[in-house]
N, C-alpha and C positions, 0 to 999 in steps of 0.2 A: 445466251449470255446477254444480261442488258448492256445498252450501250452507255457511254459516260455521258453525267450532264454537258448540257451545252457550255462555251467558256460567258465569262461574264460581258463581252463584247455582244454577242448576238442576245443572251436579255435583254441588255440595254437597246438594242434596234428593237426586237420586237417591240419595245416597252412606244418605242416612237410609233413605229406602225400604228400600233393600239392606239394612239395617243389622238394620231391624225383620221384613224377611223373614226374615234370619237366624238372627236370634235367636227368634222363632217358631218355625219350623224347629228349630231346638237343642232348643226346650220341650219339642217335638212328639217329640222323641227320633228325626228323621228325619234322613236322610241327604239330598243333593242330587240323588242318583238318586231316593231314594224318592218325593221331593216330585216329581220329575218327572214319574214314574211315575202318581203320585195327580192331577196338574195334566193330563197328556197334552200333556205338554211334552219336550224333550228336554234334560239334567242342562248342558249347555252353556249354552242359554239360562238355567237358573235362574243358573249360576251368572257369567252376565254381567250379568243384573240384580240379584246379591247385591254386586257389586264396584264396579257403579255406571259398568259398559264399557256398558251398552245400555240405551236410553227401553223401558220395557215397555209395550205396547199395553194399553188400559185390560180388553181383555176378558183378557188376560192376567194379571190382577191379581186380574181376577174368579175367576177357576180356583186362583190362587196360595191367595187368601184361602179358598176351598170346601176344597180341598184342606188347608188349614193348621186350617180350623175357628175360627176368627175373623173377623171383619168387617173387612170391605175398610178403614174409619175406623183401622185398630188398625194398618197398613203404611203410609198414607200419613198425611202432616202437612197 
């Protein structure tokens, strides 16, 4: 059975997540490839968690943020 959409509260967070990946990212002067590169991710997934299409698994975030050089606290709310 699929599960139901998310409610409109947790888009809107992931949308910030995304938001602040990004613009991290920007600071960083990285590209969505690079960050991926740097995470051992592939530039897809960054950038479905930058758009707010995909829930990022929490270790995910852990790499996001290693990779970005920031604390995990500085991407999410």
């Amino acid at each position: 059975m699929p599960s139901a959409p998310p409610p409109d509260w947790i888009i809107a967070r992931r949308r910030v997540v995304g938001d602040r990946i990004r613009a991290a990212r920007a600071a960083a002067g990285l590209t969505q490839e690079m960050l991926a590169e740097l995470a051992g991710m592939d530039r897809q997934a960054i950038n479905r968690i930058e758009q707010a299409h995909a829930s990022p698994l929490l270790d995910n975030l852990f790499r996001i943020a290693d990779a970005l050089d920031v604390p995990l606290s500085d991407l999410v709310q």
